[in-house]
C-alpha positions in Angstrom: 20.5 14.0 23.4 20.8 12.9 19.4 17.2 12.6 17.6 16.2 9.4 16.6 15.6 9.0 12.3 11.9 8.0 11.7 11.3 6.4 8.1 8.4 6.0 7.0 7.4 3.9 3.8 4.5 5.9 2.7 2.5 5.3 -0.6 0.5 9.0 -0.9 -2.9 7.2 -2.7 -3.3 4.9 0.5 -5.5 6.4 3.5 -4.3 4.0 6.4 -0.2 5.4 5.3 -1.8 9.3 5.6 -3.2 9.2 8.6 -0.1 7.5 10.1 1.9 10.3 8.4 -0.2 12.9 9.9 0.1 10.8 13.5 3.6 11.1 13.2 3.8 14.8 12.1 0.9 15.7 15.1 3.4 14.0 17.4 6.6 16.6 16.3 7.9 13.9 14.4 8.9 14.8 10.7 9.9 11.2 9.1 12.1 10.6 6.4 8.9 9.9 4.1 9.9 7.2 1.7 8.0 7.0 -1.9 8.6 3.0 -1.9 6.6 2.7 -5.1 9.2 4.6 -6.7 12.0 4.1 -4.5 11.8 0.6 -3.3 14.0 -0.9 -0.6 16.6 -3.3 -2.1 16.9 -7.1 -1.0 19.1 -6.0 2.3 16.6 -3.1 3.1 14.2 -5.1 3.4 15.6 -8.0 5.5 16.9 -5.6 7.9 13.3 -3.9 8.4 11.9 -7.8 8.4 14.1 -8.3 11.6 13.2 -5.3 13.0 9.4 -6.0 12.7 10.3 -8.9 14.0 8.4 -10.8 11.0 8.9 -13.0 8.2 7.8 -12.2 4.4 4.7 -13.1 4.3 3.2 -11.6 7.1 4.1 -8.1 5.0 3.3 -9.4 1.2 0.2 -7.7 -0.2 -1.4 -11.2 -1.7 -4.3 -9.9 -2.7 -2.6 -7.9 -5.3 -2.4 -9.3 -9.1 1.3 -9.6 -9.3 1.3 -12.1 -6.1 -0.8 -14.6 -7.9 0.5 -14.0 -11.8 4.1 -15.0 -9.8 3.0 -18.1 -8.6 3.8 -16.3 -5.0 1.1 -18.6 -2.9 4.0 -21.3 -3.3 4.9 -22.6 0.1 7.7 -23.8 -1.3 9.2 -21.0 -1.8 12.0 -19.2 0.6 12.0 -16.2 2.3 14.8 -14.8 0.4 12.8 -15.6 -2.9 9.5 -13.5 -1.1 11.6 -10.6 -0.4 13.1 -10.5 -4.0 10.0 -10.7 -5.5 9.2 -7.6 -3.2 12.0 -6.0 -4.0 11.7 -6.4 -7.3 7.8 -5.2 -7.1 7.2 -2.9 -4.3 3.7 -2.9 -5.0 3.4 -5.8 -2.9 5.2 -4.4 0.5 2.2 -4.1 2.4 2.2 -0.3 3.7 2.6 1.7 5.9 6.3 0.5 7.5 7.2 3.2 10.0 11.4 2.1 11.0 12.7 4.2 14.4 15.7 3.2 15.6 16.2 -0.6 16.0 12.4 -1.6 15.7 9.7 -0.8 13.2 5.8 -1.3 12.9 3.4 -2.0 10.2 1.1 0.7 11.0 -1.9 -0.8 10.2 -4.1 0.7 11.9 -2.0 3.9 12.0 -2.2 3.8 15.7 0.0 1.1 16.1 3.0 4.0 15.0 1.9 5.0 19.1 3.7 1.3 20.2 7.0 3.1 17.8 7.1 6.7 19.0 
């Protein structure tokens, strides 16, 4: 039976994305942690994880962060392939955790929800 990869887009300063680290690691499960502050997932990275959390830009864009509102990012009118370029381009705004198994991922906040993943 092949293991499944677990990634996990971790910032270390946040509390929710360690304690969803430590979930995983309780569980047996040693994720492929990535930094995504200083590693940030490209354009295609993060439309593939978008389909498989099975949700659209927005519902993972940090607005309440500085950069959101200095680039105008509250525009309806902008597309979803303009959001995720903005995140790409500033991962600060990825809301975190993102735990990716397999063909489906969570947001894991609260870091519980990583049990609907594993």
């Amino acid at each position: 039976m092949q293991r499944m990869t677990t990634t996990m887009f971790h910032n270390p300063r946040c509390s929710k994305s360690r304690q969803a680290l430590e979930i995983l690691q309780s569980r047996g499960i040693e994720p492929v942690v990535v930094h995504y502050l200083d590693t940030p997932p490209s354009h295609d990275e993060l439309s593939d994880m978008l389909r498989k959390l099975g949700l659209h830009p927005r519902d993972i864009i940090r607005s309440d962060e500085t950069i959101y509102e200095e680039l105008g990012l509250g525009d309806t009118t902008l597309s979803d392939d303009q959001l995720i370029a903005a995140m790409a381009e500033n991962p600060i705004l990825i809301e975190r955790p993102i735990v990716v198994r397999g063909e489906k991922a969570v947001v894991a906040r609260p870091p519980e929800a990583i049990l609907d993943l594993i």
